[in-house]
C-alpha positions in Angstrom: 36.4 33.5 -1.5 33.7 32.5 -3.8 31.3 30.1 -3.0 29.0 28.8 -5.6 25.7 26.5 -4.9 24.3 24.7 -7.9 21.5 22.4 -8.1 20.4 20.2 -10.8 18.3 17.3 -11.4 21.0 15.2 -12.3 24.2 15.2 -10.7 26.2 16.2 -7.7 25.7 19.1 -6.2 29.1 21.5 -7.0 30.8 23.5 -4.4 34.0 25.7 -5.3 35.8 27.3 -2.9 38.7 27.5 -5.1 41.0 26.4 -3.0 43.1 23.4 -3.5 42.0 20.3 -1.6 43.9 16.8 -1.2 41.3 14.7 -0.7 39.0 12.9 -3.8 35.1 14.2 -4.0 33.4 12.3 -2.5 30.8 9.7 -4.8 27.1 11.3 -4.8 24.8 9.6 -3.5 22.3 6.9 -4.9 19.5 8.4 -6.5 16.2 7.3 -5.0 13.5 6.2 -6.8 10.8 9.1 -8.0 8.1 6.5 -9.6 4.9 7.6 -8.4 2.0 5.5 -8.8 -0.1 5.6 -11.6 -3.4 7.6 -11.3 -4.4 6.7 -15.1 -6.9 3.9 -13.8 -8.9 5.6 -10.9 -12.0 4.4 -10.0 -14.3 7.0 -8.2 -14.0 7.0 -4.8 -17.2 8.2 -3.8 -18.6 4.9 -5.1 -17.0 3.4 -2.2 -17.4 5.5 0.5 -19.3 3.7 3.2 -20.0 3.6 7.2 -17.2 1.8 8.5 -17.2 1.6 12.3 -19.0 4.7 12.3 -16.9 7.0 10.3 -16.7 7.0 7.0 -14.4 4.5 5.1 -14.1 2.9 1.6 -14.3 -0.4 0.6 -14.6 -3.1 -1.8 -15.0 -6.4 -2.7 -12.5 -8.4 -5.8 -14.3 -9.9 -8.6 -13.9 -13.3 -7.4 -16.2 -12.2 -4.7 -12.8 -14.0 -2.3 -11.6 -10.8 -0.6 -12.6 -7.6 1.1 -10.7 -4.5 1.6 -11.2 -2.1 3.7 -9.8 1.9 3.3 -10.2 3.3 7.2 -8.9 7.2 6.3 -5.8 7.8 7.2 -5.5 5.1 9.6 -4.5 1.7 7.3 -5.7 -0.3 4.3 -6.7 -3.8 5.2 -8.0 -7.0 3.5 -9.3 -10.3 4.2 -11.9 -13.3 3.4 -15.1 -11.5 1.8 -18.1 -11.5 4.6 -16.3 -11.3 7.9 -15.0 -13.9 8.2 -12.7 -14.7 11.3 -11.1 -17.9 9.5 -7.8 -18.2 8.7 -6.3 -16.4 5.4 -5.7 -19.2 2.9 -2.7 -17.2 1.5 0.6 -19.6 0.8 3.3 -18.3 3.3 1.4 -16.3 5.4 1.9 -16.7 9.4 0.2 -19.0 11.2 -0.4 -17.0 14.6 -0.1 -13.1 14.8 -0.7 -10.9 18.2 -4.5 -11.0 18.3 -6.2 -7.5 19.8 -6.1 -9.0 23.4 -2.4 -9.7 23.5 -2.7 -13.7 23.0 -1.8 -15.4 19.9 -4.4 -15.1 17.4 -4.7 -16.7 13.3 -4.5 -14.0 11.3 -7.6 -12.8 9.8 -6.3 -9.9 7.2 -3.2 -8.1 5.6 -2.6 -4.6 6.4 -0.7 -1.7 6.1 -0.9 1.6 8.5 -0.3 5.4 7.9 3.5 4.5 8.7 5.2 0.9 9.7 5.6 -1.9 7.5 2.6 -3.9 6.2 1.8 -7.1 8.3 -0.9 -9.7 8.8 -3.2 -9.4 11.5 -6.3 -10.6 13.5 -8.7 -8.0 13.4 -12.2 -7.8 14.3 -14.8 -7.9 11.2 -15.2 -4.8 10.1 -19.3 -4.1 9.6 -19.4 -3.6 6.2 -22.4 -5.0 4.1 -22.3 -5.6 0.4 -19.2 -3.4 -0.4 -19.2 -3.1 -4.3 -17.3 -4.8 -7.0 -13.5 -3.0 -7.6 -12.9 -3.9 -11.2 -9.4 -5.4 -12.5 -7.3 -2.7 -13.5 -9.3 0.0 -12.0 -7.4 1.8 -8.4 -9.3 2.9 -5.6 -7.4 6.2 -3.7 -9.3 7.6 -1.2 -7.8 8.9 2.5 -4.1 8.3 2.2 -3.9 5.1 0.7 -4.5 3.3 -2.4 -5.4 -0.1 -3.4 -6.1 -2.4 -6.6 -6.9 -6.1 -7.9 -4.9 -7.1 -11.5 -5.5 -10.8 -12.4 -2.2 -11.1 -13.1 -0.8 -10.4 -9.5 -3.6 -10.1 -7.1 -4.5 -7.5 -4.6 -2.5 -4.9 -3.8 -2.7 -2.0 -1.3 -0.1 1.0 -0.7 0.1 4.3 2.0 0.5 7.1 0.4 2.7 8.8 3.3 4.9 5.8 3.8 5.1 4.8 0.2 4.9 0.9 2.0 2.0 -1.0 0.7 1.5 -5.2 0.0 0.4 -7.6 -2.7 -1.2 -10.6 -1.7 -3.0 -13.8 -4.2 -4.0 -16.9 -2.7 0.0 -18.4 -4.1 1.6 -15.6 -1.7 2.4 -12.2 -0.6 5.3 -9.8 -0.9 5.7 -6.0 1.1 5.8 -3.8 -2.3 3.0 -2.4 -3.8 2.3 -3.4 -7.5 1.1 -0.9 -9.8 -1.5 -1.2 -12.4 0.4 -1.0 -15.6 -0.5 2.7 -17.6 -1.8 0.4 -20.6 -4.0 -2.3 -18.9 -7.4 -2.7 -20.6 
């Protein structure tokens, strides 16, 4: 009996045993998507790097001055209101109460997404970063695990490397994919 492996990058995968067999081959399966996100706009991440709850972390500020986000390495990507603050998002569908950190209902005070899990809103504490610098439009920030980047088009956007789950959030709404900076933005 000859058995034959091959393996290509289209394609089932081929078996002959040359012997006869009643039933249909099976269909292949669906091919899963192998877009990987662009590095072509990477901003240096050492420009970011900064004390965040006493390790180091990365983070930034949008150009609106509106949002913070915060990079804690190999942990989870988070953003919310620019200088701390505890208030409530502002962002058009968002949830109005989340588990806050002692168990009780809590407004949500940032968007996240972890190592692994899906992304979700949450009430953290303020992180202590001051001053974070300027991420520009178009420009991606990967450091740790994760990457994130602001387009004026869609927004912010932040995705885990490891889980491939990430968000996209503007003031008009929020969705659980992670949008790419196009290859040719400015």
């Amino acid at each position: 009996m000859l058995v034959l492996f091959s393996a290509a990058c289209t394609g089932p995968t081929v078996i002959n045993t040359e012997e006869p067999t009643s039933q249909a081959p099976a269909p292949a399966a669906a091919q899963t998507s192998t877009t990987r996100p662009s590095n072509a706009h990477l901003a240096n991440a050492f420009a970011y790097a900064t004390p965040v709850d006493g390790a180091t972390g990365y983070a930034f500020t949008t150009p609106s001055g509106r949002w913070q986000c915060v990079i804690v390495p190999r942990t989870q990507a988070s953003c919310g209101k620019a200088g701390g603050s505890a208030s409530a998002l502002g962002i058009t569908d968002a949830p109005e109460e989340v588990p806050g950190p002692d168990g009780e209902t809590a407004t949500p005070t940032a968007i996240l997404v972890g190592r692994s899990g899906d992304p979700q809103f949450a009430a953290l504490p303020a992180y202590s970063v001051t001053d974070p610098p300027e991420l520009p439009f178009n420009r991606i920030l990967a450091a740790a695990g994760f990457r994130c980047n602001v387009q004026e088009a869609t927004g912010i956007s932040c995705l885990s490397e490891l889980s491939g789950k990430g968000f996209t959030f503007s003031a008009d709404g929020w969705t659980t994919a992670y949008t790419d900076v196009p290859a040719d933005a400015p």
